[in-house]
Structure formats: structure tokens, C-alpha cells
N, C-alpha and C positions, 0 to 999 in steps of 0.2 A: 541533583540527586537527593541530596538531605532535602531539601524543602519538598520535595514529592513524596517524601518518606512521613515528612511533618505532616504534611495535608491529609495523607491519607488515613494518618494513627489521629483527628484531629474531627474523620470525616465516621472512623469507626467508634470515637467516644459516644458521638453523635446518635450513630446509629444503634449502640448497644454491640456492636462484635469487639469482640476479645481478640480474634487473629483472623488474619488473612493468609490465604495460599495462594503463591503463583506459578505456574508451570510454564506458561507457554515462552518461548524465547520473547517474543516480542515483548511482553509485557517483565519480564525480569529486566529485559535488557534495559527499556525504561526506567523502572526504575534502581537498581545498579550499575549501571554503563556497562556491564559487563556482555557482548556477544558472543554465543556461539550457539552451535546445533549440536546436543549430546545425544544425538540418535537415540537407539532406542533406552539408554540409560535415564535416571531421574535428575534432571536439576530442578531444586524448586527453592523458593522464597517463602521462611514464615514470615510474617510481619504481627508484632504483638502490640497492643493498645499504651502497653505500659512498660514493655521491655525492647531492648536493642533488635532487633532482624537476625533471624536465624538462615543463612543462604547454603543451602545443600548443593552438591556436584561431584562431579567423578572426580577421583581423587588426580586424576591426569590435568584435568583443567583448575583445580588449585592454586597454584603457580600465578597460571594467568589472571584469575581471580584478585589475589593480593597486589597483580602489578598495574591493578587499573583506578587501584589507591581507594578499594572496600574496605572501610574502617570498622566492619563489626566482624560478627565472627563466621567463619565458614569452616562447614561437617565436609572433609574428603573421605570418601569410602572410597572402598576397592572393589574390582568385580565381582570377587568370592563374596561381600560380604553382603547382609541386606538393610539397605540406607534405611529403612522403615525402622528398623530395631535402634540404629545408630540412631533416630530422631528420636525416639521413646529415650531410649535412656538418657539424651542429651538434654531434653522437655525434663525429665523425672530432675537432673540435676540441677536444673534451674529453676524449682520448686512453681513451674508453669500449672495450677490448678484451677478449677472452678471455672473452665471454659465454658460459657453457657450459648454461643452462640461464633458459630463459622465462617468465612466466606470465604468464595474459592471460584473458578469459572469455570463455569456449566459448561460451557460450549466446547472447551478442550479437556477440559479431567474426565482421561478415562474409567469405564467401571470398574477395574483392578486399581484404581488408583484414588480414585472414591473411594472405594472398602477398604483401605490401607490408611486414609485419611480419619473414615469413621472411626477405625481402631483404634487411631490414637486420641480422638475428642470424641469416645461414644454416646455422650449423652448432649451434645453442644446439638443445638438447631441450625441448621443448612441454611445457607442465602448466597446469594451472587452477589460477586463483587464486578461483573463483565461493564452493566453501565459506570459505574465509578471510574473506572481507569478510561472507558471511550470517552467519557465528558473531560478528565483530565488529560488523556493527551491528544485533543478534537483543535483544543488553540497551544501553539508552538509557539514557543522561547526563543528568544533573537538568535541563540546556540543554534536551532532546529533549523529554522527558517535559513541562515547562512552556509550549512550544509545541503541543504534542498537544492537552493540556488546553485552550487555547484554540481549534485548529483543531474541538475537541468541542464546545465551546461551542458554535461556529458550525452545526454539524450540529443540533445541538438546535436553534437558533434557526429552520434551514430548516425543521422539520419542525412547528414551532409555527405559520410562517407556511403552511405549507401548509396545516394543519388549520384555519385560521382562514378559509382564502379557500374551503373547503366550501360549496356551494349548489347546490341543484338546477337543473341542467342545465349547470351548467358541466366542461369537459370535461380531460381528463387532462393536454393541454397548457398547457392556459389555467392550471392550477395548477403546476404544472411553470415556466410564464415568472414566473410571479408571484413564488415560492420563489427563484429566480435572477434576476429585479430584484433584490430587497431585499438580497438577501448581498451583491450587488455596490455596493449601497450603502451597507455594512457594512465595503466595500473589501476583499471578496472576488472576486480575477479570477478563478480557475479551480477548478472544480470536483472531485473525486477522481476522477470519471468520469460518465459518459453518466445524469443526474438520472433517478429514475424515481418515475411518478406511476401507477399503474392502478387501477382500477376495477371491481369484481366480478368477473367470472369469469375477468377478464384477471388478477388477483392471483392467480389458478390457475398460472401461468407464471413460475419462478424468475426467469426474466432477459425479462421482457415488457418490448415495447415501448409506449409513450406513444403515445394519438394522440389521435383524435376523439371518445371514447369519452365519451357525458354521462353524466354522476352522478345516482342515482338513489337512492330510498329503499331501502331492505335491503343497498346495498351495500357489498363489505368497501371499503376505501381504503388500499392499499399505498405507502411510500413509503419509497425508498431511496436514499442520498444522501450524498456527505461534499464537505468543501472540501479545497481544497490552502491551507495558510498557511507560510509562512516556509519554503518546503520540506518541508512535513508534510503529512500527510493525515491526514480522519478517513472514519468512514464507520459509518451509520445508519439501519436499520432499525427501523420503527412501521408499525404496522398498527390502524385504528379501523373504528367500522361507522356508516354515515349512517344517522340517523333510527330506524333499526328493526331489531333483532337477531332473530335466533330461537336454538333451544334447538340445533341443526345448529352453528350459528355459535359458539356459548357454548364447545360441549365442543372443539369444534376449536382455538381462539383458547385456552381454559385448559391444554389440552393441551399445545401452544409454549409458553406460559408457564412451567409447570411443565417441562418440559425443559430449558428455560435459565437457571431459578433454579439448577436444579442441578451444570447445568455450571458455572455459576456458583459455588457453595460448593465446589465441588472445585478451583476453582483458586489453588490455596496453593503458594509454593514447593518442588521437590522431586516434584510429583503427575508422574505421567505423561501425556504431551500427549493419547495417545491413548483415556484412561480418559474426559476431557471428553468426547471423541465418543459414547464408546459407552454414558454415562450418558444423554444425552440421544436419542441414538436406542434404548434400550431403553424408553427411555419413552415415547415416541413409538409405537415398534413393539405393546408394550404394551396401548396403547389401537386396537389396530387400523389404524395408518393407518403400519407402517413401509415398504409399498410407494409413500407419497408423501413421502417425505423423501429427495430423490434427492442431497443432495451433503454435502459434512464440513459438522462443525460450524462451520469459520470457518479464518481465514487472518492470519500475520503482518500488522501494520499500522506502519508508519513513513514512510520517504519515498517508497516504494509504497503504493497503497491496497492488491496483494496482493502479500505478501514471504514469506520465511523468516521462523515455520515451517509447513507445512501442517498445520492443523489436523486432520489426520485418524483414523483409529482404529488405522491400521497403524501412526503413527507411534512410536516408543518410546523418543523426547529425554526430556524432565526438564523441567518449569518455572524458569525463574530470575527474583530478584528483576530487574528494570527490564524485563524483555519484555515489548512491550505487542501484543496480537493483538485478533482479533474472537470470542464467539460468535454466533452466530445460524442455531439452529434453524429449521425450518419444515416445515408441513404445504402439502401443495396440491391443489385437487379441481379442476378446473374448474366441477362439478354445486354447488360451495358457494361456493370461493373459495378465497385464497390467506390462510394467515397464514405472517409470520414477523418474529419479533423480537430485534434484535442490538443487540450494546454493544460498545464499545470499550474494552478491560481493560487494567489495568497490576496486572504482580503486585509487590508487594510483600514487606517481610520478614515483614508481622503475616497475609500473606494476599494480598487483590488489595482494587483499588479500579476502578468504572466512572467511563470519563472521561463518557461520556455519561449523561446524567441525565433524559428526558423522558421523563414517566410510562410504565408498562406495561400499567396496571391496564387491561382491558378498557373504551374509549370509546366513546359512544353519540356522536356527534358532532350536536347537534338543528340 
């Protein structure tokens, strides 16, 4: 935490900002350790070039604040009061002047929340600090990386239990609550996002939703999934067939296979990010089916289940050791079904390594 604090007040000398703001949980919690969601209340991060961190919060989550061993100072307000006054006057007493220059992320400060910011640096010049913190936290610290690994673990484990509670006529939800019992009894509270369980022709559908759908013999079985642990996410893709494949099924499913082993081998430090994409959708496209692979091949993974960087083919970054991201190819027909199969990669110096480990190999699930 202090050394990301150092980089950052180290990155703003550099640049000419005086302070930085941060609202979004994700990025406090980075740099604070400190998580939570304060709905619609203000928590924010100053960060000054040349003085201590000013960390604001509901005065509820204070408490927890001090007990995650935050050694500067933290403003608790109360709901009656308004945390914008309580920062002015706390700035005025800490003789904060001559701010000629801002940062803050674009992408989450709302405009009530800009104009509250302007008021108190009205004459400071705006800039984003949004690339700063994605290039800082894009490579993960042996801390990050050993949490991942276990929040992977946990994904495997969902997607075992899924495949185990397979039987005919049971329905995409009923597998779905089953998967999310048992994590939770794993002492997994929250998910990476919205669990997804579908069933034949609804594995047709990237982002389908779960419902009533019963399980039957020939059908693909998609499942897509990760947990949130310690502030990390993982997130996982398998795709198996109930009872009964056919030769339709076989090429389609080997097809994603072999496209993601490959992006797979290509991810060595130094490759270009966007070379992965278009390895596997050449392959893909290849065998006939590149009008149903509608999206990149995968997405940043850390304290978002999706972050910096986007896996796409435009993109033209570079791989580095400790970036950990997703691939995951896929095919989708409605007339067959859906495949797609993803991992959770950490590059390393010898190459990469999958945090996620639950077989690939095409399953007959009897």
C-alpha cells in the first residue's frame, strides 16, 4: 500500500498534479486495502504530492477503516452532514493552497461530484488519472497473484459442482443455486458476477440468461462463473455435453479448443496482446464459423472481473510478467449450441501459467 502511495505521489511530481481523487471502490481499495461499497454515500481518496492522504467515508465505516491498519488520517462524516464542507474546512486547515492542477477518473466521477470537486480546486486544471492506476495495477504483486490463485481455485470448484449436480430435467437455475450454495459454504460471499448456467441452444447466446430451461440428453451445458475473494476475482468458463454428443458438436467444441490452446502458447512475455486475438479467431474463422465469434478474446482480470487490458486484436501493448487476464474463445449457433472455454492466465518470466485448472478435454457428462 505505502509503496503505491510512493509511486503514485512520485508519478504526480512528474507530471505537475498536486492531488489526486479517487472514488471508485476498486481503485481505493488498491490503494488502501481498505474494501467496501458505500452505496450511494461519498467515499473518496485525496492523495497530495507533498502531504499525507486524506481518506473520506461514512462515518459507519471508520471503524473498519482504522482496523485494516490505515496509518493517515480519515474524515468520518455523518448522514446529516455534508462531507464536501467537512473536506474544505479540513484542506483550509491543512494550509492545502496553490492547487494548480487535478486528477481524478473520468470515467466514474459523477457530475454532482465533479462540481463539488471543482469547488473546492476552482481554479486547478482537470486531467485523468484513469491510465495511471490501469498501468499500475495491469502487473500484480506476488500478494495479488496468491490470492487470484486461490480465488481460481474456487471457480474450479464451482464449475465441478455444477457438473456433478447434471441430471435430467433439472433446470438451469436449480444448478445455478446449487453452485452458489456450496461456495458459500466454502465462505464465498459474492460472486465475480451474475453465475451463468444454460442449456443447449441457450449456450447459443454469449451472455444468456439462466432460467427454467430443463436439461436434456444431447445438450451442450455452459457455465460461466468466478468468485470475488479477498478483493479478487476469478472467472471461468467450461462447456460439457449431457449424455450424448454428435459429430456437429465434436468439430465445434474442438474447434474453441484448438483456438485457445493457441492463444494459449502465444502468451509469453513481450507477445503482442492483440496477436492472442487474432490467433484464435483465425482459427476459428478458418473452420467456417468466424461470423459466430462475436467478441475479443478475453479481458484484464484483478480486482474487476473486467479491467485493463482489453484483450482485443486492435490492441498493440506488449505482455508483461505478472499481468494476469482471461482467454476465452467461443463459437455459438443457436441450431447446435454454444461452446466456449476460458482460463485465467498469469504471464510469467518462463511464459505464462493457468490459474484455472478444470479439465478441457471435451466431457460426455452420463
Amino acid at each position: 500500500m505505502h509503496n503505491r502511495l510512493e509511486h503514485l505521489q512520485q508519478w504526480m511530481k512528474e507530471e505537475g498534479i498536486d492531488v489526486a481523487f479517487f472514488n471508485s471502490t476498486e481503485n481505493v481499495f488498491y490503494l488502501t486495502a481498505f474494501h467496501t461499497d458505500p452505496h450511494e454515500r461519498l467515499m473518496g481518496l485525496f492523495v497530495f504530492q507533498d502531504q499525507e492522504p486524506l481518506f473520506v467515508v461514512p462515518g459507519m465505516e471508520k471503524g473498519q477503516v482504522v482496523d485494516t491498519g490505515w496509518p493517515y488520517e480519515v474524515l468520518g462524516y455523518a448522514d446529516h452532514e455534508d462531507p464536501w464542507e467537512l473536506i474544505q474546512n479540513t484542506l483550509k486547515q491543512r494550509k492545502v493552497q496553490e492547487i494548480h492542477a487535478v486528477a481524478f477518473e473520468q470515467d466514474v466521477l459523477t457530475f454532482q461530484r465533479s462540481e463539488a470537486l471543482q469547488g473546492l480546486f476552482p481554479t486547478a486544471k482537470p486531467t485523468s488519472v484513469e491510465d495511471k492506476l490501469n498501468r499500475m495495477r495491469v502487473v500484480k504483486d506476488q500478494e495479488e497473484i496468491a490470492i487470484m490463485e486461490k480465488a481460481a481455485e474456487m471457480a474450479d470448484y464451482g464449475v465441478k459442482v455444477g457438473v456433478q449436480s447434471l441430471q435430467e430435467g433439472i433446470t438451469e437455475m436449480e444448478v445455478l443455486a446449487t453452485i452458489e450454495y456450496e461456495l458459500k459454504k466454502k465462505g464465498i460471499r459474492e460472486m465475480s458476477f451474475s453465475t451463468m448456467v444454460l442449456f443447449g441452444e441457450k449456450a447459443g447466446h454469449p451472455h444468456g440468461n439462466p432460467g427454467d430451461r430443463e436439461l436434456k440428453p444431447g445438450d451442450f451445458v455452459l457455465f460461466d462463473l468466478g468468485v470475488v475473494l479477498d478483493g479478487y476475482t476469478s472467472d471461468i468458463t467450461r462447456t460439457v455435453v449431457y449424455k450424448e454428443v454428435n459429430e456437429a458438436q465434436k468439430e465445434l467444441y474442438n474447434t474453441v479448443l484448438k483456438a485457445q490452446m493457441a492463444s494459449l502458447q502465444a502468451s509469453i512475455p513481450g507477445a503482442r496482446i492483440g496477436d492472442l486475438d487474432q490467433i484464435a479467431r483465425d482459427i476459428i474463422t478458418q473452420a467456417g464459423y468466424g461470423d459466430k465469434f462475436p467478441h475479443r478474446i478475453g479481458h484484464g482480470l484483478g480486482i474487476n472481473v473486467h479491467e485493463f487490458p482489453s484483450m482485443s486484436h486492435l490492441n498493440d501493448d506488449t505482455l508483461e510478467t505478472g499481468m494476469t487476464y482471461t482467454i476465452e474463445p467461443g463459437i455459438y449457433d443457436p441450431a447446435v449450441g454454444g461452446v466456449r472455454i476460458e482460463d485465467d492466465v498469469l504471464i510469467t518470466e518462463e511464459g505464462h501459467r493457468t490459474l484455472t485448472k478444470y479439465p478441457k478435454e471435451l466431457q460426455i457428462i452420463d
